[in-house]
C-alpha positions in Angstrom: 217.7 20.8 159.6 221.0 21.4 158.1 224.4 20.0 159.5 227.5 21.6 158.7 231.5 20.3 159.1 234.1 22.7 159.0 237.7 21.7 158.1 241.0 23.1 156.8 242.6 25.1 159.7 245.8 24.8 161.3 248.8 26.8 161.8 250.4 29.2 159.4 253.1 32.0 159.7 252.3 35.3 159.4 251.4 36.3 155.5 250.1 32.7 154.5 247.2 31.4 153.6 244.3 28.9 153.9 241.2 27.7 152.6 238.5 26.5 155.0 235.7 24.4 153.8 232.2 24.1 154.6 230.4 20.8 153.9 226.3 21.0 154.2 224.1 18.3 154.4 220.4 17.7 155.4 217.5 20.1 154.5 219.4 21.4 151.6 216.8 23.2 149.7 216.5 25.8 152.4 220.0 27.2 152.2 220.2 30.8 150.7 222.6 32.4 152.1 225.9 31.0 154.2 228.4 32.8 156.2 231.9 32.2 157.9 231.9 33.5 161.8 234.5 33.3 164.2 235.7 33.2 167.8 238.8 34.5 169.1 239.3 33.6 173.1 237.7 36.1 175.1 235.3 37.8 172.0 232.4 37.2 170.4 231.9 35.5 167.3 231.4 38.0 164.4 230.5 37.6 161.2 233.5 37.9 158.3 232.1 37.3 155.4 228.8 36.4 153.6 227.8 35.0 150.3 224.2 35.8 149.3 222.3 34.7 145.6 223.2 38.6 145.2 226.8 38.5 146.0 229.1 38.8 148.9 230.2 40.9 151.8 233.1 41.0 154.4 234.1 42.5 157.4 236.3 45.2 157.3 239.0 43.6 159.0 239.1 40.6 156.0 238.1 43.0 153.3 240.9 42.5 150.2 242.2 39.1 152.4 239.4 36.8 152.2 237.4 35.3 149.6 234.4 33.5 149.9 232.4 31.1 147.8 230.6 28.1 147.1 230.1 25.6 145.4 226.6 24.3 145.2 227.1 20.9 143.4 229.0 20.0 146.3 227.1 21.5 148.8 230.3 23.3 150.4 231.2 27.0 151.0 234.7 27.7 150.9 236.3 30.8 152.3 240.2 31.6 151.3 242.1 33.6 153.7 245.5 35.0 152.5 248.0 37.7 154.2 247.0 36.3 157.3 247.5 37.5 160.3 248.1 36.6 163.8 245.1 38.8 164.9 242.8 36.6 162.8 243.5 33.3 165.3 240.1 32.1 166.2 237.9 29.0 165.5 236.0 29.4 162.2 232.6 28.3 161.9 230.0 28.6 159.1 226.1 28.6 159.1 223.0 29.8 157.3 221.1 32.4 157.1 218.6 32.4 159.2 221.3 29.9 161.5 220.8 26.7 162.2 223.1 24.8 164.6 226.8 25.6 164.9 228.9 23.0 163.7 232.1 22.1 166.1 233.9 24.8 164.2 237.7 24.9 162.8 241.0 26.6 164.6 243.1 28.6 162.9 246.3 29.7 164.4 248.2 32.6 162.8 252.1 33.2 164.5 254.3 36.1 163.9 
């Protein structure tokens, strides 16, 4: 089984940015694809972007704003979220494709 830690949220202003980070350890070898989810209060989580051996996708609402990627020497997906804003406040979480457990997830806070 893989375990994953999120990290790198907090609060920024309107128009900043952030890089999340997404640590894997565990069973490794089975990891193909990896995606960044989150949860606002009140919604579902939903997927915003995903990075596949055969590239990447994202949401619409991210599309042009966030940028993921990985990095597979250190085991860690990173997802870079610039112009943010305040309707993307939400806990961040990554996972696998097919998932595995969620991790405890990361909050980012956007204000305006």
């Amino acid at each position: 089984q893989v375990q994953l830690v999120e990290s790198g949220g907090g609060l920024v202003q309107a128009g900043g940015s952030l890089r999340l980070s997404c640590a894997a350890s565990g069973s490794i070898f089975t990891i193909n694809a990896m995606g960044w989810y989150r949860q606002a209060p009140g919604n579902q989580r939903e997927l915003v972007a995903l990075i596949t051996p055969g590239g990447t996708n994202y949401a619409e609402s991210v599309k042009g704003r966030f940028t993921i990627s990985r990095d597979n020497a250190k085991n860690t997906v990173y997802l870079q979220m610039n112009s943010l804003k305040p309707e993307d406040t939400a806990v961040y979480y990554c996972n696998t494709l097919p998932l595995t457990a969620w991790g405890q997830g990361t909050q980012v806070t956007v204000s305006s």
